[in-house]
N, C-alpha and C positions, 0 to 999 in steps of 0.2 A: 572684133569678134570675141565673144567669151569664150572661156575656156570652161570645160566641161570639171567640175568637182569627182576627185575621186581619193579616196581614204588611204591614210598613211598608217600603212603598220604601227607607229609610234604615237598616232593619235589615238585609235581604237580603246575603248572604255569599257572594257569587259566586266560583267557583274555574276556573282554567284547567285543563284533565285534556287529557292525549295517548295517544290511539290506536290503535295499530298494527293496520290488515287486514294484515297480511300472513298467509295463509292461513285470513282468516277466510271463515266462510261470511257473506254478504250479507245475508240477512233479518236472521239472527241479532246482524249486527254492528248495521243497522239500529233495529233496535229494542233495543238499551242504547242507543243512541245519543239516541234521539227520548227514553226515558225520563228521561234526564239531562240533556237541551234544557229537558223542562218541568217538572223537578225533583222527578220521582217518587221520587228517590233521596231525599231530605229528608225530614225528622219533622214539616215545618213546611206541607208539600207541601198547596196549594187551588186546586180545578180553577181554571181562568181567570185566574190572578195568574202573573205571570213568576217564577219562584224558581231553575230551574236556569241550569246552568254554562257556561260557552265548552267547545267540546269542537273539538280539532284531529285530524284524520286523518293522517295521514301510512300509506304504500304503497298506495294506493288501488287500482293495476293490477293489484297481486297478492292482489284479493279470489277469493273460490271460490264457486261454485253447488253444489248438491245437487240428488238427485231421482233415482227408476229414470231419467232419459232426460239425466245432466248434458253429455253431448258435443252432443246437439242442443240443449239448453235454450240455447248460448253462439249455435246458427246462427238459431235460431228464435224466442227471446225478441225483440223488436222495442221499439225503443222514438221514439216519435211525436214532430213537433213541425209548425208550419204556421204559413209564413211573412206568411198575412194574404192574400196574393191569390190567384182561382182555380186550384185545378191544385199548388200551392205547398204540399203536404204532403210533408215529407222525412220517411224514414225509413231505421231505422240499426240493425242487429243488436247483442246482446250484445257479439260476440265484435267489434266494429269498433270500438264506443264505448269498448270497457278501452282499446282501441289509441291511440287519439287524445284521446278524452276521460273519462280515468277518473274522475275529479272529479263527471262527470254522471250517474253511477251511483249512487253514496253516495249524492247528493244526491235523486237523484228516490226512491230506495227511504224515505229517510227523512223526505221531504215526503210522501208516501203513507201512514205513521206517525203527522202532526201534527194538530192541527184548521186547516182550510182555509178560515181567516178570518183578521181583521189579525191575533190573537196568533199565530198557526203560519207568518205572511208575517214579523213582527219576529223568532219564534224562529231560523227558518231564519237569521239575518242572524250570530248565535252560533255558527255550523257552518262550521267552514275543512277543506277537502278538498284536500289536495295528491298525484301520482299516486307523488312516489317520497318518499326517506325524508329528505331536507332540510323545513323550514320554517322561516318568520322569524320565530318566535314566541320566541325563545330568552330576550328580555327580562322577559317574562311567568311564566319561570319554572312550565311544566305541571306538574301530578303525571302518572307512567305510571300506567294504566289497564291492569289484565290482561286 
């Protein structure tokens, strides 16, 4: 009988890959995103073992929505948070969060992408979101990502 292959911490070949939204659509960019978090891009790929890559964003602001309705999807998309005491639910449009915190966009669409246990809380930790096109990653040496 074979023995079924499964990955060793000490073999894992983790790569740095960079990004670019600018003009991407959102979901879209999303999900390569989350698939290269949990290393579905790999031959070596088993649910619930860490196997993928650091992956850096850079233009974040300049991600795009789709849809028959993309001018109201930026007023009307909403996105939630709640500060822990009564009354203390903030909320914040599309189109205010590219503004200020585009970062928090990537990030919520492709924690929506992961499994919502400790490995999709450590995945997340591999995901750097910056909103314009500097980063400090320059040591690390990314491969570009089309």
């Amino acid at each position: 009988m074979e023995k079924t292959y499964y990955p060793k911490a000490d073999s894992i070949n983790r790569q740095w890959l960079l990004v670019d939204a600018n003009g991407e659509i959102l979901g879209r960019l999303a999900t390569k995103i989350a698939g290269v978090l949990l290393g579905k891009n790999k031959p070596s790929f088993t649910p619930g073992v860490e196997l993928g890559d650091f992956v850096i964003v850079i233009n974040a602001q300049k991600i795009t929505v789709t849809g028959t309705k993309t001018a109201t999807k930026l007023t009307e998309k909403m996105y939630h948070h709640h500060s822990g005491y009564p009354g203390g639910l903030k909320t914040i449009s599309l189109r205010d969060q590219l503004q200020t915190h585009p970062d928090r966009v990537i990030r919520s669409a492709v924690w929506g992408m992961l499994p919502h246990n400790k490995l999709g809380r450590h995945l997340m930790t591999h995901l750097r979101v910056y909103g314009g096109a500097e980063h400090p990653h320059k040591t690390q040496s990314p491969k570009t990502v089309a």
